[in-house]
N, C-alpha and C positions, 0 to 999 in steps of 0.2 A: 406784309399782312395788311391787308385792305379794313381794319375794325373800325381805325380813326376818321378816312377818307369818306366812310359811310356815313359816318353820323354828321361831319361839315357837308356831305350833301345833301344832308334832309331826306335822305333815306334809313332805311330803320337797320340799323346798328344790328350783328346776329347776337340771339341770348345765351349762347355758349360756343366755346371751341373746343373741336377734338385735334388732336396734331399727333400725328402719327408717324414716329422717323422722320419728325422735323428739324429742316435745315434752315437754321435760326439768323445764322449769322456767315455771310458772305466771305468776308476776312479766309477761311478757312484755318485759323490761326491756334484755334483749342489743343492744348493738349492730347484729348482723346484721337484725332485724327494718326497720330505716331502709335499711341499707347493702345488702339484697336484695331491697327492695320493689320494685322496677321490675320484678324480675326473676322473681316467684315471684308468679304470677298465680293458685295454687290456694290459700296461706294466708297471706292478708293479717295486718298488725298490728291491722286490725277485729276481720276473724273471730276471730282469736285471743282478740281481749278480750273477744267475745260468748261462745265456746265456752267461754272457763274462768270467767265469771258463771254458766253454766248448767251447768258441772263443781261445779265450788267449793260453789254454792249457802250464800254466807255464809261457807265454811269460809275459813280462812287458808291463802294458798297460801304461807308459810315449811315449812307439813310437809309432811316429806319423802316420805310416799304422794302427797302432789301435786305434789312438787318433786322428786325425785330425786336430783335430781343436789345438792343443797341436804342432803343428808340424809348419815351415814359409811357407802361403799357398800366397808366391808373387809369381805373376806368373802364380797360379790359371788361369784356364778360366770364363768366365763371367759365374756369378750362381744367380738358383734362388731355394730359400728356403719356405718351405712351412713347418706350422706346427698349433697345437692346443693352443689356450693359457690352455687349461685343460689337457694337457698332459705333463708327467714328465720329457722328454727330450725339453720341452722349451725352457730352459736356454741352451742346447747344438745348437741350431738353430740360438737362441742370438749372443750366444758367439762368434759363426762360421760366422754373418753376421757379423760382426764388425771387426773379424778380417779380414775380406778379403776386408770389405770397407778402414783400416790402412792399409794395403795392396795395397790400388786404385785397386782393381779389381773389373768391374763391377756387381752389385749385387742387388736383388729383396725380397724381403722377404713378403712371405704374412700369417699373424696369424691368423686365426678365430677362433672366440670365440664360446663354447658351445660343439663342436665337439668331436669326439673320435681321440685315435691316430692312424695315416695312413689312416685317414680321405676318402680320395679319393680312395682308394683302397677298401674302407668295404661300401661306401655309396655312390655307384656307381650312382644310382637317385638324387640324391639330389642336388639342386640349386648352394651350393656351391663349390659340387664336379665338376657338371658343367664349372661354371664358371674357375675354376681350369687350367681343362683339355683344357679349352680355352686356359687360361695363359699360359700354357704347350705349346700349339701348336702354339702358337703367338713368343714364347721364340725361340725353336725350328728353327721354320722358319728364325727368324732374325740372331741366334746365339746369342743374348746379351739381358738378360733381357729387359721388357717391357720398365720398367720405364725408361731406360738407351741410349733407342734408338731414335737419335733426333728427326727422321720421325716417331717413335709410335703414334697411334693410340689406342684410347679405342677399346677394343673388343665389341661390341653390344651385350644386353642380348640375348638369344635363345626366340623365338617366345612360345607364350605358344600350 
């Protein structure tokens, strides 16, 4: 995750992150990766270990450009996280909001249950991708998660 890199460039730092079915940490070592495999038929514990051989290329995945969540994200800008509770990067979404709430950086996290992973990108119809892309566009506009913002507002369902 490029947050820290930008700002030692003197380039401008982005004002929020959305991370959507983010794969936080390299290792691939989380419990969820066993605990939702039945369940998460788009990203296996394989593929995972193939994609970050051919990520990595050699490199050590303890740094935090390939671990993140592994790295001190103070400073961080306001994030909102979105993920499946049946997908194997779970516990990487976990891990990622908590440290950035020890962190005090403001943070949103929304897990639904049932789904596949990257959810909103493959189920583009569906109610809670919907809703989602709300929360995305709610985030967006204010710069700081929903829930974080004193004048928030619930977003109204879409009319059927």
């Amino acid at each position: 995750m490029l947050v820290r890199p930008t700002g030692r460039a003197g380039t401008t730092p982005p004002r929020g992150l959305v991370l959507i079915s983010a794969w936080l940490d390299l290792h691939r070592t989380a419990p969820s990766y066993r605990s939702r495999a039945a369940h998460d038929r788009m990203f296996s514990l394989a593929s995972a270990r193939e994609a970050a051989d051919q990520y990595l290329q050699g490199h050590h995945p303890d740094d935090p450009l390939a671990s993140p969540v592994l790295g001190d994200v103070t400073g961080f800008p306001p994030t909102l996280l979105f993920a499946s509770s049946d997908e194997v990067l779970l516990d990487d979404t976990i891990r990622m909001a908590s440290a950035l709430a020890q962190a005090r950086v403001p943070v949103a996290t929304r897990i639904m249950p049932g789904l596949p992973h990257t959810w909103p990108n493959v189920l583009p119809d569906h109610p809670d991708t919907i809703a989602a892309l709300r929360t995305i566009a709610h985030f967006v506009d204010g710069s700081s998660p929903p829930d974080t913002r004193p004048h928030a507002t619930p977003t109204p369902p879409l009319s059927p």
